[in-house]
VEXDO-888131 format. One record per residue (C-alpha): residue number from 1; chain; z negated, y, x. Coordinates in nm, 4 decimals. Last residue first. Layout:
% residues N
kolmi:NUM; lumnu:A; Z:Z; Y:Y; X:X
...
This chain:
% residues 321
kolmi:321; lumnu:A; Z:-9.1762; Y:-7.5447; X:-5.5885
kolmi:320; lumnu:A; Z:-9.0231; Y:-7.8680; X:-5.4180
kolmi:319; lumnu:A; Z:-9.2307; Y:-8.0540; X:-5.1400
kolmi:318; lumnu:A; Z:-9.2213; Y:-7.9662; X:-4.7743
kolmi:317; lumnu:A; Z:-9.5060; Y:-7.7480; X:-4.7644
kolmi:316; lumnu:A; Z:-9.6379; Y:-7.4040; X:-4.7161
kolmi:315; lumnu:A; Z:-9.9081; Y:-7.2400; X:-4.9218
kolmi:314; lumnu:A; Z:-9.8511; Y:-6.8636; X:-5.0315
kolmi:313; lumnu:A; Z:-10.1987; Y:-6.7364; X:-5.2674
kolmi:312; lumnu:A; Z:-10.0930; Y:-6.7580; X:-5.6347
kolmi:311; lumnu:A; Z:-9.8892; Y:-6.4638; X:-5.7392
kolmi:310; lumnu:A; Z:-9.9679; Y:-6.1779; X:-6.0172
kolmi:309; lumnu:A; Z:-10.2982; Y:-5.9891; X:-5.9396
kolmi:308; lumnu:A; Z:-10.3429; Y:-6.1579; X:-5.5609
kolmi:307; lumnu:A; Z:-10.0025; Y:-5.9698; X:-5.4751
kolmi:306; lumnu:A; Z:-10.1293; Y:-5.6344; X:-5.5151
kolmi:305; lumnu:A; Z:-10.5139; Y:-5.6754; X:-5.2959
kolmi:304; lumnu:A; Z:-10.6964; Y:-5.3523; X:-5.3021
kolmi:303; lumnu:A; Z:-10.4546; Y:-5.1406; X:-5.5919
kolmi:302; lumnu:A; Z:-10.4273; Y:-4.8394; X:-5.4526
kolmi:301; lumnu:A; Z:-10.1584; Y:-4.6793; X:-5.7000
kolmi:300; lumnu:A; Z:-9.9281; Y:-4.6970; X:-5.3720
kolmi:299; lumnu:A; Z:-10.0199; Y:-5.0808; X:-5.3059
kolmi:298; lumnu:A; Z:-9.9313; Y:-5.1676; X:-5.6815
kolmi:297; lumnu:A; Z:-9.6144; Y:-5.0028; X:-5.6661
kolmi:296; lumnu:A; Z:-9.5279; Y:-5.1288; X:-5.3301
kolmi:295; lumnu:A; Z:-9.5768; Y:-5.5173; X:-5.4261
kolmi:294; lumnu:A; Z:-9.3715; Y:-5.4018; X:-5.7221
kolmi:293; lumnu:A; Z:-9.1178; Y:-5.4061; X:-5.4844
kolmi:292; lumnu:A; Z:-9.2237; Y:-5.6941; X:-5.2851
kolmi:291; lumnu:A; Z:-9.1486; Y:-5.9181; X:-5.6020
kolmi:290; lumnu:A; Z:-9.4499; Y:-6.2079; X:-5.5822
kolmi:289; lumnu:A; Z:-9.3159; Y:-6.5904; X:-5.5263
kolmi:288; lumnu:A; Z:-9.5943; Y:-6.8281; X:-5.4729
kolmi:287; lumnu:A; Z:-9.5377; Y:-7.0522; X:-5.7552
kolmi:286; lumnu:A; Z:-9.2009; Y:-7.0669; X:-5.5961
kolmi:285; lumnu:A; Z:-8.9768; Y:-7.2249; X:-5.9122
kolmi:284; lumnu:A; Z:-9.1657; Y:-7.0518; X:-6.2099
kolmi:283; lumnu:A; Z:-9.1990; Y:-6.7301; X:-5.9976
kolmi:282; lumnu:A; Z:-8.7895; Y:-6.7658; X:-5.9790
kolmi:281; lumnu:A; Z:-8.7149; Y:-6.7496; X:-6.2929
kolmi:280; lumnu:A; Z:-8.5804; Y:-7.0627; X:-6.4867
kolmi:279; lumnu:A; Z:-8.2319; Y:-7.0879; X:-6.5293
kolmi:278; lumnu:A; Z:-8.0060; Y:-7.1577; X:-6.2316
kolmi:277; lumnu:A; Z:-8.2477; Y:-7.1653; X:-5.9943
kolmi:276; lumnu:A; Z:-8.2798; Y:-7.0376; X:-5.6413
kolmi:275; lumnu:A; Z:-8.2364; Y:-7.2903; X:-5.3480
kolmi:274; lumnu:A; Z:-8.4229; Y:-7.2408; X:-5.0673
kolmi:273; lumnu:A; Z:-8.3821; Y:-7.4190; X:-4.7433
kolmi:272; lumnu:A; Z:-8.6381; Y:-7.4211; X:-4.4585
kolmi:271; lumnu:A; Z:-8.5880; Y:-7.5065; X:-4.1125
kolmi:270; lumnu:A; Z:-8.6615; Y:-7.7531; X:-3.8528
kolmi:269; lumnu:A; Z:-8.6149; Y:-7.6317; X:-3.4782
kolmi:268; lumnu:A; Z:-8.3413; Y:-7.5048; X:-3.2551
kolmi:267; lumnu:A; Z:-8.0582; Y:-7.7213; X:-3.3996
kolmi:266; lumnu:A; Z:-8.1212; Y:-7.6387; X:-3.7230
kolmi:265; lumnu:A; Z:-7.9658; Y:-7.2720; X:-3.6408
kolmi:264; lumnu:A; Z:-7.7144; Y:-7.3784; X:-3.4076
kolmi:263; lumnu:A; Z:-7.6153; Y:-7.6373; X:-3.7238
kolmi:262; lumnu:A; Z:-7.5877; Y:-7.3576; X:-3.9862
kolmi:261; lumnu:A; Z:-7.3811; Y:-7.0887; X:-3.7982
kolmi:260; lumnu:A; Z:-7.0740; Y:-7.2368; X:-3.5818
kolmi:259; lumnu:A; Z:-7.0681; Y:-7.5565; X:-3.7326
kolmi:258; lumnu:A; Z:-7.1408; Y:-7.5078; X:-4.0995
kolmi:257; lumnu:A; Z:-6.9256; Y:-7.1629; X:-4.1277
kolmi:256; lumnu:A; Z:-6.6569; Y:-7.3569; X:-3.9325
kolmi:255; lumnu:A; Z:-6.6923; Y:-7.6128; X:-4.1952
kolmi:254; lumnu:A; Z:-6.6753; Y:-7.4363; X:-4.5473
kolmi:253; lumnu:A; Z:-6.9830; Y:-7.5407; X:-4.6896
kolmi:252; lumnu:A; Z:-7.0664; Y:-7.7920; X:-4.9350
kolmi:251; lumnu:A; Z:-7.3604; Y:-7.8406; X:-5.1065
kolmi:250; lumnu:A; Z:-7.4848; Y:-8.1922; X:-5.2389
kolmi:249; lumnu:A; Z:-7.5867; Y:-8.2389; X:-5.6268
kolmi:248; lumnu:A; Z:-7.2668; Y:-8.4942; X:-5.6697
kolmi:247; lumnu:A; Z:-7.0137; Y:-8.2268; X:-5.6460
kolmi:246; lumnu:A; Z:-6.7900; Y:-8.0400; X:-5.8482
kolmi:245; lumnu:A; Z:-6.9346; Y:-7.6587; X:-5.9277
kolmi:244; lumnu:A; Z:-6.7396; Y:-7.3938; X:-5.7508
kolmi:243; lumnu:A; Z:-6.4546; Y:-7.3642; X:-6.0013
kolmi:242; lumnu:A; Z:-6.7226; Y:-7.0944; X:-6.1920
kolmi:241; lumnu:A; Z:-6.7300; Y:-6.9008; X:-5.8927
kolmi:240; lumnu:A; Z:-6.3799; Y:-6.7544; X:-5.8448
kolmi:239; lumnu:A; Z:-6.2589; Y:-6.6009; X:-5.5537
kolmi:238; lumnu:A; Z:-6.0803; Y:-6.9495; X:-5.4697
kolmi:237; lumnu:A; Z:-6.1284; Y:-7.0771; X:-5.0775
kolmi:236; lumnu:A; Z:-6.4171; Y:-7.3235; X:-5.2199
kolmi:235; lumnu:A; Z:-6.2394; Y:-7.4608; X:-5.5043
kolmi:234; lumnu:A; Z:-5.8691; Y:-7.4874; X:-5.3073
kolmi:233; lumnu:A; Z:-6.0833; Y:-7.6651; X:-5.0687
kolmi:232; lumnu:A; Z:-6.2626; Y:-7.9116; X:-5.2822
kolmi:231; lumnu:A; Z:-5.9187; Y:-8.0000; X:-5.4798
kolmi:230; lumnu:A; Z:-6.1007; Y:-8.2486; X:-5.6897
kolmi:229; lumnu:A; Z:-5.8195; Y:-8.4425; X:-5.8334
kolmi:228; lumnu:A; Z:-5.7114; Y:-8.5740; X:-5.4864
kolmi:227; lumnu:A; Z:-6.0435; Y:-8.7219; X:-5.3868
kolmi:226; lumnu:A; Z:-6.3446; Y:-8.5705; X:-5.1935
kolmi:225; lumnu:A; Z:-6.2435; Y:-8.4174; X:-4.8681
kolmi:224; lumnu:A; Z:-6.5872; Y:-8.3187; X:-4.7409
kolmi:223; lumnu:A; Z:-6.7582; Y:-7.9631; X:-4.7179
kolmi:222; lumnu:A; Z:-6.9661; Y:-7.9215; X:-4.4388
kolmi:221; lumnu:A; Z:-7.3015; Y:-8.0377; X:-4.4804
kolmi:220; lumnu:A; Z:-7.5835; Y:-7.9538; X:-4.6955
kolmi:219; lumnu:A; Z:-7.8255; Y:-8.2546; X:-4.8138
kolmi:218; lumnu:A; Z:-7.9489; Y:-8.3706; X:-5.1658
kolmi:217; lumnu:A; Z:-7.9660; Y:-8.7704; X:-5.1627
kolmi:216; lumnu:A; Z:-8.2570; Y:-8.7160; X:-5.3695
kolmi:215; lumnu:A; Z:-8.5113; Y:-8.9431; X:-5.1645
kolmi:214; lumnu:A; Z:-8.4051; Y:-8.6749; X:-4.8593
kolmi:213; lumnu:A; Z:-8.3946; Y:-8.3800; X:-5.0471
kolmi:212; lumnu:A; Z:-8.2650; Y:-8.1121; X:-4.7852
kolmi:211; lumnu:A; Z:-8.1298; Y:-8.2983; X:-4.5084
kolmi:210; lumnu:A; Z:-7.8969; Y:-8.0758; X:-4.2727
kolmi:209; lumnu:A; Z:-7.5562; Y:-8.3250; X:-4.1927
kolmi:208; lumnu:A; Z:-7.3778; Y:-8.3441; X:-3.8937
kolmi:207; lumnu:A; Z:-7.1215; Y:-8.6502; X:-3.9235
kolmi:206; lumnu:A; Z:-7.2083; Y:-9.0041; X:-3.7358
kolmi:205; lumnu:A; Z:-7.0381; Y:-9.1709; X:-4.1063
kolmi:204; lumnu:A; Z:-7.3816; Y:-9.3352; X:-4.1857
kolmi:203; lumnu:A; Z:-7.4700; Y:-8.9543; X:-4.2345
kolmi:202; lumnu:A; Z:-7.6076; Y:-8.7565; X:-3.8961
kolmi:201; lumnu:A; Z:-7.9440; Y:-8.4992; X:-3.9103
kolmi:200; lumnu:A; Z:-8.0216; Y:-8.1519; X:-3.8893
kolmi:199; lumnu:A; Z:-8.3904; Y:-8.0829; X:-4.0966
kolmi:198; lumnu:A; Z:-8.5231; Y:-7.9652; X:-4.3746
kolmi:197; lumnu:A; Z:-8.8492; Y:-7.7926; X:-4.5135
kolmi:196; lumnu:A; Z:-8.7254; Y:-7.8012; X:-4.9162
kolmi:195; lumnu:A; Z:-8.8068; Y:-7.4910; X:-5.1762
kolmi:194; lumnu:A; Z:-8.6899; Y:-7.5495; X:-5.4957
kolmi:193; lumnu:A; Z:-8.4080; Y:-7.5773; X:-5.6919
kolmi:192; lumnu:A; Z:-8.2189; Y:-7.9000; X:-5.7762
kolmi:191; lumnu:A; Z:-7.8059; Y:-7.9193; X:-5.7262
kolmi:190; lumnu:A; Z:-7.7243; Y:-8.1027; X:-6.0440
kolmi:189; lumnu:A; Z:-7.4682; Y:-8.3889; X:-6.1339
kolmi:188; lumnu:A; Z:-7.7107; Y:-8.5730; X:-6.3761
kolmi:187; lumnu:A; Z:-7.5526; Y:-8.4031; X:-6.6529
kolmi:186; lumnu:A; Z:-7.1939; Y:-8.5560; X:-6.5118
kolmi:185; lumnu:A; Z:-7.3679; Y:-8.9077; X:-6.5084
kolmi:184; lumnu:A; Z:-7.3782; Y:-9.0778; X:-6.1575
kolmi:183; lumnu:A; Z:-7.3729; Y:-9.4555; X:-6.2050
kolmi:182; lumnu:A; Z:-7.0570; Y:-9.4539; X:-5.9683
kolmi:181; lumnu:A; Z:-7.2373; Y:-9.2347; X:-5.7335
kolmi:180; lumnu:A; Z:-7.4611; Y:-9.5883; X:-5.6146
kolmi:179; lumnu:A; Z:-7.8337; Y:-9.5513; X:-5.7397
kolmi:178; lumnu:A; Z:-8.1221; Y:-9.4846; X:-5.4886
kolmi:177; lumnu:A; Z:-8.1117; Y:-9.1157; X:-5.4768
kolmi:176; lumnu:A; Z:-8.1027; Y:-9.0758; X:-5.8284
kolmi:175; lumnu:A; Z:-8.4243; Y:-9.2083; X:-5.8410
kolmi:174; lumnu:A; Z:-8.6008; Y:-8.8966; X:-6.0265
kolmi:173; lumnu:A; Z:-8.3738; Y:-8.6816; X:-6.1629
kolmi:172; lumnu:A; Z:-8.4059; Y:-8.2609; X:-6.0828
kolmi:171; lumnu:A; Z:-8.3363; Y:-8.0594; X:-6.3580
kolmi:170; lumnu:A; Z:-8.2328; Y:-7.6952; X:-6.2775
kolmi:169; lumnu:A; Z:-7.8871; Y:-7.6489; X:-6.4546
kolmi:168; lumnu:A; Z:-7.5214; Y:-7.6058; X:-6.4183
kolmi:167; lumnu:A; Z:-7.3574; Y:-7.8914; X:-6.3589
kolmi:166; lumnu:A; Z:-7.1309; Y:-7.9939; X:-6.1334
kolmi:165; lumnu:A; Z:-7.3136; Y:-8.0389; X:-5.8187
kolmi:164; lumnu:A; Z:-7.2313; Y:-7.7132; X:-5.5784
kolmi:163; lumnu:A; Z:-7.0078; Y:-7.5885; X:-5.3528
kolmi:162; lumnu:A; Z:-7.0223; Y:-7.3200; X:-5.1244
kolmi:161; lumnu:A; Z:-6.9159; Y:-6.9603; X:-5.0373
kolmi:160; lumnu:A; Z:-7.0101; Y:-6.8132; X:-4.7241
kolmi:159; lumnu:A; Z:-7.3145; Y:-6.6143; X:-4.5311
kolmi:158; lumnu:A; Z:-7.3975; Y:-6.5165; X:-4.1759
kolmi:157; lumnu:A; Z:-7.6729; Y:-6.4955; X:-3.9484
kolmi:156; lumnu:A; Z:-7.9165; Y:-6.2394; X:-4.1462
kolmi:155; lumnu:A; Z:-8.1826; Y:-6.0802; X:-3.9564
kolmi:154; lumnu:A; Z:-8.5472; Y:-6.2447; X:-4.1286
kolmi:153; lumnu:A; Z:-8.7726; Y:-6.2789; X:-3.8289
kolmi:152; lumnu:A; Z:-8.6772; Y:-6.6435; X:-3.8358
kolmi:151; lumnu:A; Z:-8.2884; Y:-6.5848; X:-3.8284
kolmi:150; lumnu:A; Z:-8.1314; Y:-6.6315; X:-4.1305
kolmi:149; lumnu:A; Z:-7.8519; Y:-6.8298; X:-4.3199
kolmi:148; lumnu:A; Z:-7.7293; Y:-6.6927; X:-4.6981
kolmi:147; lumnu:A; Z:-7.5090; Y:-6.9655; X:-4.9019
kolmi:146; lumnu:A; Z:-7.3032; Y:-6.8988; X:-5.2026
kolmi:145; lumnu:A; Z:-7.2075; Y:-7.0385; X:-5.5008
kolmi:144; lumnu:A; Z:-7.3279; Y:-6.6889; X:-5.6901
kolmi:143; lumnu:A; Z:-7.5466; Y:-6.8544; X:-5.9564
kolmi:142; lumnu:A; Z:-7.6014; Y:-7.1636; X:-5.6908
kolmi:141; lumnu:A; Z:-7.7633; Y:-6.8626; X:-5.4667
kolmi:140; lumnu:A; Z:-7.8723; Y:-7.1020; X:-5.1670
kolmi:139; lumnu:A; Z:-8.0815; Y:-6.9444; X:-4.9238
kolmi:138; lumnu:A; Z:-8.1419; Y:-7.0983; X:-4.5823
kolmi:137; lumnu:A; Z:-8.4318; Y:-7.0334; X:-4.2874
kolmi:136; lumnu:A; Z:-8.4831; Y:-6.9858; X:-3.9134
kolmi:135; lumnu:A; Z:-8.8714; Y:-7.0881; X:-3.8697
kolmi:134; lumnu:A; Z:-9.1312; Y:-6.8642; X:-3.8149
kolmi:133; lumnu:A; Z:-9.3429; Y:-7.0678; X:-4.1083
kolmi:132; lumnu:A; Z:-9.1195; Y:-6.9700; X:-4.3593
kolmi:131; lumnu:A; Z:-9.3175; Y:-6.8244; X:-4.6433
kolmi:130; lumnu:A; Z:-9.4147; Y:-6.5533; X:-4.3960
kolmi:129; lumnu:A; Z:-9.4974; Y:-6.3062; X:-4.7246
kolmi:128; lumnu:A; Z:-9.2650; Y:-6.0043; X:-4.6575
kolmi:127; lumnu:A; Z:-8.9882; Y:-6.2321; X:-4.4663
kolmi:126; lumnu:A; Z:-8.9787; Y:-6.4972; X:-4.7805
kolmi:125; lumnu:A; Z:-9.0503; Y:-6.2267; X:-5.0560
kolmi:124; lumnu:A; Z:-8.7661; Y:-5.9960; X:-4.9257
kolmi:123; lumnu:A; Z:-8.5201; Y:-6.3177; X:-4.9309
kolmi:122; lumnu:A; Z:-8.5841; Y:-6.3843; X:-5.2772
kolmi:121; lumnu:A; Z:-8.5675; Y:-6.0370; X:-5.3990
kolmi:120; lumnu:A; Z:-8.2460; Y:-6.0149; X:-5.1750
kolmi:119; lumnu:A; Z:-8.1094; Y:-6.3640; X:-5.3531
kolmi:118; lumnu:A; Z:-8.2308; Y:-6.2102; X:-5.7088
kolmi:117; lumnu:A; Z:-8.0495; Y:-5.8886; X:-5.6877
kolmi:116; lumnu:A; Z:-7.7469; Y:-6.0653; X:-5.5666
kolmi:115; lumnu:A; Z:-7.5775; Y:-6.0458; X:-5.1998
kolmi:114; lumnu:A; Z:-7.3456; Y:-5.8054; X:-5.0067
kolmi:113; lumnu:A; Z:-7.3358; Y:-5.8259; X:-4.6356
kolmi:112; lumnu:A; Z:-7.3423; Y:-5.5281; X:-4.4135
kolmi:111; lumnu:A; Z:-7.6960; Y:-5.6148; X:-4.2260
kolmi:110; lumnu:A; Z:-7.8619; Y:-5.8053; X:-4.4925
kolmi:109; lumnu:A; Z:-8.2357; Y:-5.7768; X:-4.3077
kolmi:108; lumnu:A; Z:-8.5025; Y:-5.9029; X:-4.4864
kolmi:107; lumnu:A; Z:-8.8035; Y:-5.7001; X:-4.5504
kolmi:106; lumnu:A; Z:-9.1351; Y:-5.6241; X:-4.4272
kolmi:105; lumnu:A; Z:-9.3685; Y:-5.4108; X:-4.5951
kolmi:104; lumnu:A; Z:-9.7484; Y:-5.3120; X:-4.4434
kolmi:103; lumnu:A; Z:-10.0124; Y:-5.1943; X:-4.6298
kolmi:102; lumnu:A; Z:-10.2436; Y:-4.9736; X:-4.4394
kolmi:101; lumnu:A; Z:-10.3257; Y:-4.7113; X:-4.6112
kolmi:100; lumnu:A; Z:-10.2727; Y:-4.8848; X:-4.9992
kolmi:99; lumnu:A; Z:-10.5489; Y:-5.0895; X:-4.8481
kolmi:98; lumnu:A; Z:-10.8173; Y:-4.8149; X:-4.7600
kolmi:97; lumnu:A; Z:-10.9461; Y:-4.8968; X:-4.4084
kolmi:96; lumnu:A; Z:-11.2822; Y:-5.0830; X:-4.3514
kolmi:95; lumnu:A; Z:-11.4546; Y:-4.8818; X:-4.1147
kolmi:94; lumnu:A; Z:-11.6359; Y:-5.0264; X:-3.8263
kolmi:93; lumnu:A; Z:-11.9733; Y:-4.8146; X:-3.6846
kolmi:92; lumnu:A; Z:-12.0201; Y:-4.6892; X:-3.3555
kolmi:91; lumnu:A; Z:-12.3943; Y:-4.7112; X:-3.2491
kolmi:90; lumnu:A; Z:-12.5249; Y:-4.3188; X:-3.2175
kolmi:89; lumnu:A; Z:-12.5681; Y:-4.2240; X:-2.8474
kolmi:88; lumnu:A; Z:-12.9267; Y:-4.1051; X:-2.7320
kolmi:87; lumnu:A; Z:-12.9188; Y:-3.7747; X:-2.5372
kolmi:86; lumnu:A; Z:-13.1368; Y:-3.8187; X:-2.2035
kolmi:85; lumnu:A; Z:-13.4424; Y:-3.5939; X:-2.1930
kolmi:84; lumnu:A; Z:-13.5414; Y:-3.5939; X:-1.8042
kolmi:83; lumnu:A; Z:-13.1560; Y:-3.5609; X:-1.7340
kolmi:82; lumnu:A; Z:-13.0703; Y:-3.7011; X:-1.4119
kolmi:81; lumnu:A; Z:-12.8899; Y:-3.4611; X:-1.1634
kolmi:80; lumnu:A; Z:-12.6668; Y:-3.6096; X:-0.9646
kolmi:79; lumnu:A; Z:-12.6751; Y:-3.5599; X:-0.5788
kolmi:78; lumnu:A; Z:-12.4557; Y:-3.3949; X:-0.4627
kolmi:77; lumnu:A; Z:-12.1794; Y:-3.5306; X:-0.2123
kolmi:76; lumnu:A; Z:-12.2122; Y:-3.3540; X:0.1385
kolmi:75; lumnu:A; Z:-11.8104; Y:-3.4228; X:0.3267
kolmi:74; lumnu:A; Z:-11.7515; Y:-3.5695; X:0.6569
kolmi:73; lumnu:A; Z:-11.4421; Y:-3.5413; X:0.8248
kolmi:72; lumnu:A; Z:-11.2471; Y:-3.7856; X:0.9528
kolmi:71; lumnu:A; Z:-10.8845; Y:-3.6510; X:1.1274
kolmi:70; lumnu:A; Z:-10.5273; Y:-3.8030; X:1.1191
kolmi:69; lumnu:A; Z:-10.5292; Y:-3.8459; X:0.7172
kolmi:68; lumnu:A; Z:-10.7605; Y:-3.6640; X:0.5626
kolmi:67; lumnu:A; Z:-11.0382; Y:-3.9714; X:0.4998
kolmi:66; lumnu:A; Z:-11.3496; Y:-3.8274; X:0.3820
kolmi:65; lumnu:A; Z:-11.6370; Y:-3.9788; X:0.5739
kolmi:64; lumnu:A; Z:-11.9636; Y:-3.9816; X:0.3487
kolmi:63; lumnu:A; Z:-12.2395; Y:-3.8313; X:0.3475
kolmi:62; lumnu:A; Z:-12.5397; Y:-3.8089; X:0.1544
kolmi:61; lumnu:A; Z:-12.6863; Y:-4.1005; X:0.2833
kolmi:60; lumnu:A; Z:-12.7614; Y:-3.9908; X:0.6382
kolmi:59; lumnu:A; Z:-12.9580; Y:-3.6797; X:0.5335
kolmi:58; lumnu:A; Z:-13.1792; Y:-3.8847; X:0.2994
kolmi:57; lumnu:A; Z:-13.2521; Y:-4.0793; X:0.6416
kolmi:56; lumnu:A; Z:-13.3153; Y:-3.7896; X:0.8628
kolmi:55; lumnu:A; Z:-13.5833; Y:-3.6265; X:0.6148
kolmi:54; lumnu:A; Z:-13.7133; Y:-3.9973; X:0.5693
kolmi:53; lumnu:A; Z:-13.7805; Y:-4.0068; X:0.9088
kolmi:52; lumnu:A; Z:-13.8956; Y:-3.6504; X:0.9686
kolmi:51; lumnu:A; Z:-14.1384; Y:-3.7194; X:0.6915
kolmi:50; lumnu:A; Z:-14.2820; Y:-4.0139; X:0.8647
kolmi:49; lumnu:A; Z:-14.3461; Y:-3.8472; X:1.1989
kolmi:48; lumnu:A; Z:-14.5054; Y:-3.5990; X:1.0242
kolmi:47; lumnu:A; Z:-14.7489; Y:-3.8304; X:0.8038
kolmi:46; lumnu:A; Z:-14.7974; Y:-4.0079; X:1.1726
kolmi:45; lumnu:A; Z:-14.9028; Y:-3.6772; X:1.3550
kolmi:44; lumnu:A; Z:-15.1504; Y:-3.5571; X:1.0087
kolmi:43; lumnu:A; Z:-15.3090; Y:-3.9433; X:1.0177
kolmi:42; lumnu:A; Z:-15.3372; Y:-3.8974; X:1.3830
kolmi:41; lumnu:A; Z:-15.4933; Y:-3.5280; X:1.3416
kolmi:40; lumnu:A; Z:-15.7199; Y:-3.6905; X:1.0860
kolmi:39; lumnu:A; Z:-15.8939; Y:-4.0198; X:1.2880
kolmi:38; lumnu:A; Z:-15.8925; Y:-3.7401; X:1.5688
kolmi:37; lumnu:A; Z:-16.1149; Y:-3.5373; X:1.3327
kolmi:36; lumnu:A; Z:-16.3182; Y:-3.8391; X:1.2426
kolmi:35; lumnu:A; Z:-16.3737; Y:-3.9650; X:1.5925
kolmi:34; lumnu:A; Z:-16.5312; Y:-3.5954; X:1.6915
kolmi:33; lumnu:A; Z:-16.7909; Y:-3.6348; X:1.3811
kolmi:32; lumnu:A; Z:-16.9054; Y:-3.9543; X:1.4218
kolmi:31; lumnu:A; Z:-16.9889; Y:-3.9081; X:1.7812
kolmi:30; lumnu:A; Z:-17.1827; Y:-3.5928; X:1.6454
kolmi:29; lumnu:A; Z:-17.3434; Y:-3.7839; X:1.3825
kolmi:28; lumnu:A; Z:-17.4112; Y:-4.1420; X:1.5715
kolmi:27; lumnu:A; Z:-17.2106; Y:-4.4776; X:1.5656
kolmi:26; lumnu:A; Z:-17.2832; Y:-4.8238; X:1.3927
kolmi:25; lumnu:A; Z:-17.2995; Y:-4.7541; X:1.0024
kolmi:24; lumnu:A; Z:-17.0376; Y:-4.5053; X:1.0507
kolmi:23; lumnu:A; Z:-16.7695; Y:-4.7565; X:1.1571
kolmi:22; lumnu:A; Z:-16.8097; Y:-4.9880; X:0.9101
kolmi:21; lumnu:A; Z:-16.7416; Y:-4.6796; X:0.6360
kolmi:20; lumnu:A; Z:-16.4400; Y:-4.6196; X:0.8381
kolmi:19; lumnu:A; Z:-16.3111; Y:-4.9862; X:0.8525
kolmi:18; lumnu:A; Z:-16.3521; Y:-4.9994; X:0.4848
kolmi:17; lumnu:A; Z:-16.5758; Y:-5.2827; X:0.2753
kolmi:16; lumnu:A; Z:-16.4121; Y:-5.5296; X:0.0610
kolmi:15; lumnu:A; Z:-16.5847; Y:-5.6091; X:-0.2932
kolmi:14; lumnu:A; Z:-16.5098; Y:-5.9443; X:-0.3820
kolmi:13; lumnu:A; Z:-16.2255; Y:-6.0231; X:-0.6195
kolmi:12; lumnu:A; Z:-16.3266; Y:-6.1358; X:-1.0094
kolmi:11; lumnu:A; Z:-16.4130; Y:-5.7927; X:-1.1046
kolmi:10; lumnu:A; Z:-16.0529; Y:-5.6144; X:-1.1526
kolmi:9; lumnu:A; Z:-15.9216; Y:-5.8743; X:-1.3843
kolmi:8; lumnu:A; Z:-15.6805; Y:-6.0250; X:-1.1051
kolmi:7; lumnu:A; Z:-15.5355; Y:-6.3213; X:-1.1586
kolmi:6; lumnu:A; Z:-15.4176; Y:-6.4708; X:-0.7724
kolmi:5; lumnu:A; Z:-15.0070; Y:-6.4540; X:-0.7521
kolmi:4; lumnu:A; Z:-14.8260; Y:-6.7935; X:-0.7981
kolmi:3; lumnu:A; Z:-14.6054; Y:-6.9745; X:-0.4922
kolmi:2; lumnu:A; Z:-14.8922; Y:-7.2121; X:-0.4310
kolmi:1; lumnu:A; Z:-15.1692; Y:-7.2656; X:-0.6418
């Protein structure tokens, strides 16, 4: 078959006879004799001739030109010397590191601005946990009517006073989106919690708006005239919070706060907007809410996995929670 070796078993070839053996069946003993000592002083001329040659060769290969700048010089590299007992090497093995090791924190940054206990818990759990998705995000304190804007990685942007609907409270009414203000009810006057992915947008007016609860007619935008009786501005500029509360559910900020910090920051992608409750705690708001300082507790009495013992695993959607 071509391009496949013959089998060989080591009987199945005929026997081949030598050319010396064919040689001594045709020629005498002394004749014999003399043409098998020059058939060993050529063997003994062309196994010397062969040595030199591979003398000459090995010779060749072990060097190399060294290059030392204006001259070449040649330089002998040794050989190196194979071990006849090489050492086997052990496979590496993976460790699993101990979690309270390598626990990692990550915090929001304030900078110099002052905030509630709750609105830095809040904000800790958001940068800690990645809650917002890389994207530049909003806290609303309604208990301190005030509003907290940050950069993805959690660096602060700046913060102001806002206002908020007029009642205190953290129910949320279905449809009120769809009904004109004039069938508004002062209970029904609420800014809802939750957690909202928004967006920048324009009112039927063309004015800049972010869109928090879209079928809730919830949205934050700078603050608006309102009527005569209101007095919006004297609200937002007093040092007061309790005069804060006087719109529909919407929240008002003051306007060079919304156009020079709020709108770059929608501008550049969605965001998220949080806005803590008035009542209920937060973990009963964000399901997935866990306080990062006990977080540390946990991790330093080497608990494996802190947040899984008191906070649903973080999920990410548009929806309140």
């Amino acid at each position: 078959m071509i391009g496949q070796a013959p089998y060989y078993n080591g009987a199945s070839l005929p026997l081949k006879v030598s050319n010396l053996e064919s040689l001594d069946m045709h020629m005498s003993t002394q004749s014999l004799t003399l043409f098998q000592q020059f058939l060993v002083l050529k063997k003994l001329f062309c196994g010397s001739l062969l040595l030199a040659g591979l003398l000459t060769i090995v010779g060749c290969s072990t060097t190399r030109p060294i290059d030392s700048g204006a001259s070449t010089a040649l330089q002998t590299v040794n050989k190196p010397q194979i071990s006849q007992n090489p050492v086997v090497t052990p496979p590496v093995t993976t460790q699993t590191p101990i979690a309270n090791n390598t626990t990692q924190i990550r915090r929001a940054n304030f900078l110099q601005a002052s905030a509630s206990a709750e609105t830095k818990r809040m904000a800790d759990w958001v940068v800690d946990s990645g809650d917002n998705e890389n994207r530049n995000f909003v806290i609303v304190d309604k208990k301190s009517a005030r509003v907290y804007v940050f950069q993805a990685n959690g660096v602060l942007r700046g913060e102001a006073p806002v206002l908020l609907g007029f009642t205190v409270g953290d129910t949320s009414f279905p449809g009120i989106g769809d009904r004109p203000l004039s069938s508004i009810k002062p209970h029904e006057k609420t800014t809802p919690p939750g957690r909202f992915l928004s967006s920048l947008d324009k009112n039927i007016k063309g004015k800049e708006i972010v869109w928090i609860d879209y079928d809730g007619a919830v949205s934050l935008h700078a603050i608006v005239k309102g009527t005569k009786a209101e007095k919006r501005a004297e609200r937002l500029a007093s040092p007061t919070i309790a005069d804060n509360r006087i719109s529909f559910g919407c929240i008002n900020a003051p306007v060079d706060f919304f156009h020079t910090i709020i709108t770059p920051s929608f501008k550049e992608s969605d965001g998220i907007v949080y806005i803590l409750p008035d009542v209920r705690p937060l973990n009963q708001v964000f399901s997935s809410w866990y306080d990062v300082d006990t977080k540390v507790k946990l991790a330093s009495n080497s608990h494996s996995d802190p947040i899984a013992l008191f906070a649903s695993p973080a999920q990410t959607s548009s929806a309140n929670r």
